[in-house]
C-alpha positions as CSV (number, residue, x, y, z in Angstrom):
1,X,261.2,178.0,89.7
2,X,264.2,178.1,92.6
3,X,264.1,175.2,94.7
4,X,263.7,177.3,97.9
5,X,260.3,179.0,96.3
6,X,259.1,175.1,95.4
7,X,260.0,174.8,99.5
8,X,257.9,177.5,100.5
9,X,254.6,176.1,98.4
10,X,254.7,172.4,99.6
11,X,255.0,173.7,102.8
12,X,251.8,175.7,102.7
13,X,249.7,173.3,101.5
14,X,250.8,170.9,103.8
15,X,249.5,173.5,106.3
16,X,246.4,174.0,104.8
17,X,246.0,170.1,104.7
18,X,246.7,169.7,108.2
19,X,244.0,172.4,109.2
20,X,241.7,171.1,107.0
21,X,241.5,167.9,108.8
22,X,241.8,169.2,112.5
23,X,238.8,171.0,111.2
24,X,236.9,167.9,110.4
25,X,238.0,166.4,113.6
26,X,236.4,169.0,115.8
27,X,233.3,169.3,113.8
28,X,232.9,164.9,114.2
29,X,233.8,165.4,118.4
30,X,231.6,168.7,118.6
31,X,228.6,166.9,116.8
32,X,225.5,165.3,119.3
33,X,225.7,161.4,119.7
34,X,222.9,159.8,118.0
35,X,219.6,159.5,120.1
36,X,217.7,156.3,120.2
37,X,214.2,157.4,120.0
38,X,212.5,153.8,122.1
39,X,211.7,154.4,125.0
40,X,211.5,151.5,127.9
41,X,208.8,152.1,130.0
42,X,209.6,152.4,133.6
43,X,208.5,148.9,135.5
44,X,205.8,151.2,137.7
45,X,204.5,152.6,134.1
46,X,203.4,148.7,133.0
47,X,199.9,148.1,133.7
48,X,198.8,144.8,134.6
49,X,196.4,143.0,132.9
50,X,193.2,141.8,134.5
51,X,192.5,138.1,134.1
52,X,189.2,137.8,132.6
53,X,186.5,135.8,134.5
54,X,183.4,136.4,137.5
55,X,184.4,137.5,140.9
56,X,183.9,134.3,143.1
57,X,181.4,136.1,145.7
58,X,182.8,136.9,149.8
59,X,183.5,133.6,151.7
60,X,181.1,133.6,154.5
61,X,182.6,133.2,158.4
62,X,182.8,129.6,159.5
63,X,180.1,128.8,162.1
64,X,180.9,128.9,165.8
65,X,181.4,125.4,167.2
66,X,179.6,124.2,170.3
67,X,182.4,125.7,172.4
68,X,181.7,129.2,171.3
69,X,178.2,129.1,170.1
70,X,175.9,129.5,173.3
71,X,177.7,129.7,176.9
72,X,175.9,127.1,179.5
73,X,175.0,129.8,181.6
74,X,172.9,131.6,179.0
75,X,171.6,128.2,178.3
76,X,170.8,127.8,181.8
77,X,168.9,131.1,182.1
78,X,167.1,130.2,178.7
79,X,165.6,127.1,180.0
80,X,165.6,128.0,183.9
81,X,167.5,125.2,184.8
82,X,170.7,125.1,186.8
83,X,171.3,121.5,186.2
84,X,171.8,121.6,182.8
85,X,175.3,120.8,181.8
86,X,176.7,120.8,178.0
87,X,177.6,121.7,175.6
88,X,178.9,118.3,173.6
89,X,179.2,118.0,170.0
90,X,176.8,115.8,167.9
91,X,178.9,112.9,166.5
92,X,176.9,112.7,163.2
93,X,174.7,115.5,162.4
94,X,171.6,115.1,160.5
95,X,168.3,116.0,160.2
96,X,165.7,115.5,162.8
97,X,163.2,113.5,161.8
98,X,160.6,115.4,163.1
99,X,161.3,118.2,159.8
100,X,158.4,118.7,157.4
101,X,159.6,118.2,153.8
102,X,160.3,121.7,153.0
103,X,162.7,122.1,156.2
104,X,164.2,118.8,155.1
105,X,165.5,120.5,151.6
106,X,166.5,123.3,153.5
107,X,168.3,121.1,155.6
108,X,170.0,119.0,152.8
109,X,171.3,121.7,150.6
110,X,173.2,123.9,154.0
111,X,176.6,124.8,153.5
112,X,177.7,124.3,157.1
113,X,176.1,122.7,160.0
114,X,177.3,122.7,163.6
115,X,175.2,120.5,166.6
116,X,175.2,120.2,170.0
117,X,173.3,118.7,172.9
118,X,172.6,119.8,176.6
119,X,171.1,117.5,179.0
120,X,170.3,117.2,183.0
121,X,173.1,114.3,183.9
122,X,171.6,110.7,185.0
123,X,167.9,112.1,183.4
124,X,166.0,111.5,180.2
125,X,165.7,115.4,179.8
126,X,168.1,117.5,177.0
127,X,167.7,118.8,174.0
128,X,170.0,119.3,170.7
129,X,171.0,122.9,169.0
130,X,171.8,122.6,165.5
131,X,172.8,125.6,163.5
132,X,173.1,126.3,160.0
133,X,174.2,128.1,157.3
134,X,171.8,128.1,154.3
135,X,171.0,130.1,151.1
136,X,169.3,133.3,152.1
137,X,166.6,132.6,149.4
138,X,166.0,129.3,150.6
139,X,165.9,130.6,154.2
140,X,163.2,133.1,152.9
141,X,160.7,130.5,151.3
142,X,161.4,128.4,154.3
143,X,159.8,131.1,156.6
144,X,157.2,132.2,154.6
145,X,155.5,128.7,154.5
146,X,156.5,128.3,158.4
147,X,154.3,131.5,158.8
148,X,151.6,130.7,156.6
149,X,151.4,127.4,158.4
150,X,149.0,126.7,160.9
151,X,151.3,124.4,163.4
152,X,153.8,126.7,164.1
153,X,153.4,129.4,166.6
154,X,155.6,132.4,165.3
155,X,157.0,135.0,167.0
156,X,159.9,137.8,166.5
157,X,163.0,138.9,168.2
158,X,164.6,141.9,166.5
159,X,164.7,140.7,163.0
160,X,165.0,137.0,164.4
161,X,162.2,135.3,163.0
162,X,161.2,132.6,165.5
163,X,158.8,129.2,165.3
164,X,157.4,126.2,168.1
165,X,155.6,123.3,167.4
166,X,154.5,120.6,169.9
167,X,155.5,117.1,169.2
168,X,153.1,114.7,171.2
169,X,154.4,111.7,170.4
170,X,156.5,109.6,172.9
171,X,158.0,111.5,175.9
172,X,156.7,115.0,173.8
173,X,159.1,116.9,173.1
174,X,159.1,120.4,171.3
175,X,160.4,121.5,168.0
176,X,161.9,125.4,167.6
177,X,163.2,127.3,165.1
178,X,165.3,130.9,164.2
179,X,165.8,132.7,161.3
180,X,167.8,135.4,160.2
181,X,169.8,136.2,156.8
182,X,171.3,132.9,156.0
183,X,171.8,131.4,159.9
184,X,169.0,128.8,160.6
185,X,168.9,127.3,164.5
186,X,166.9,124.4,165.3
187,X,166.1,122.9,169.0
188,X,164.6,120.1,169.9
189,X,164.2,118.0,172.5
190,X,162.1,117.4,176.2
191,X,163.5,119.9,178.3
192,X,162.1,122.7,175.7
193,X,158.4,124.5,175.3
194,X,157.4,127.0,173.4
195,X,159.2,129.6,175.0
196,X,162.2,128.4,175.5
197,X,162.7,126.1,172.2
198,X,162.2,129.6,170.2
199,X,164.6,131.5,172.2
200,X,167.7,129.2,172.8
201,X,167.7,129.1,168.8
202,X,167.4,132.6,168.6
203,X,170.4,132.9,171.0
204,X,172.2,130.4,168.7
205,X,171.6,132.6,165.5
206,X,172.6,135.6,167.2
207,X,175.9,134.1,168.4
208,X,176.1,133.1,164.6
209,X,175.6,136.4,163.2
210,X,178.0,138.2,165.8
211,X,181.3,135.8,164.9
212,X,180.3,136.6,161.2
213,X,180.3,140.5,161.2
């Protein structure tokens, strides 16, 4: 074989070679990149978790202080008196004593009480408001033995359940009280009958109710 016909063949298939491999090339740059196949959720597609446990029940609505409970004026009317001045807050506020036993529980297991007296200045006439806020199934039972009891007089404003009893001893003075969902009002004092005992606590509960809703 003539060394210019051994030319020609190495030549070719050095060619060939070369196209072979530019062929490879394009095939490795034309082929799809490798897909990862995990997904990451979007922050937005994470649901949270609820924390296990019981829904602590709706915080009720503090209890108007003296300031904002009734204004002197009403009082006034309620009592038709235009001497009475007030109202001041009760230092320490307890329980009358002139409670039966099952207003005294009642009394000792409130979860807020606000009182406040009103009184004619330089005279032994007044009277203290105290109102309360008390389980509504305590605040039932409460009524139904008021109402089945034979010393109260019991009346009704709206869905205010209302009760008076005299209290002879001493001075006298007069015991009233209000009901209605968990608000309990209580008046006492000399300056206070059955009329007006009744309705200066329902006034008190009303004022009670009306900050709450």
């Amino acid at each position: 074989m003539s060394s210019r016909i051994l030319r020609v063949a190495v030549l070719s298939f050095l060619l060939v070679m070369v196209s072979g491999c530019a062929g490879q090339v394009d095939d490795m740059d034309s082929s799809p990149s490798p897909t990862d196949s995990r997904e990451t959720p979007a922050p937005s597609a994470v649901s949270p978790t609820a924390e296990p446990g019981v829904t602590p029940p709706p915080e009720r609505a503090a209890l108007p202080d003296c300031s904002n409970l009734i204004g002197i004026e009403q009082v006034r009317v309620s009592v038709n008196d235009d001497r009475v001045e007030g109202p001041d807050p009760l230092e320490v506020v307890e329980a009358p004593d002139v409670l039966g036993p099952a207003a005294q529980d009642a009394f000792d297991t409130a979860a807020d009480v606000v009182g406040c007296t009103y009184g004619i200045p330089e005279t032994g006439g007044g009277f203290s408001v105290m109102v309360l806020d008390i389980d509504e199934e305590a605040a039932s039972e409460l009524v139904s033995a008021l109402a089945e009891s034979d010393e109260y007089e019991h009346t009704t404003r709206d869905e205010i359940a209302m009760f008076s009893k005299g209290i002879p001893e001493g001075l006298g003075t007069y015991l009233g009280y209000a009901f209605a969902d968990n608000v309990w009002a209580i008046v006492h004092g000399s300056m206070v009958g059955p009329t007006t005992s009744v309705n200066v606590a329902a006034d008190a509960v009303a004022a009670a109710l009306a900050r709450a809703a």
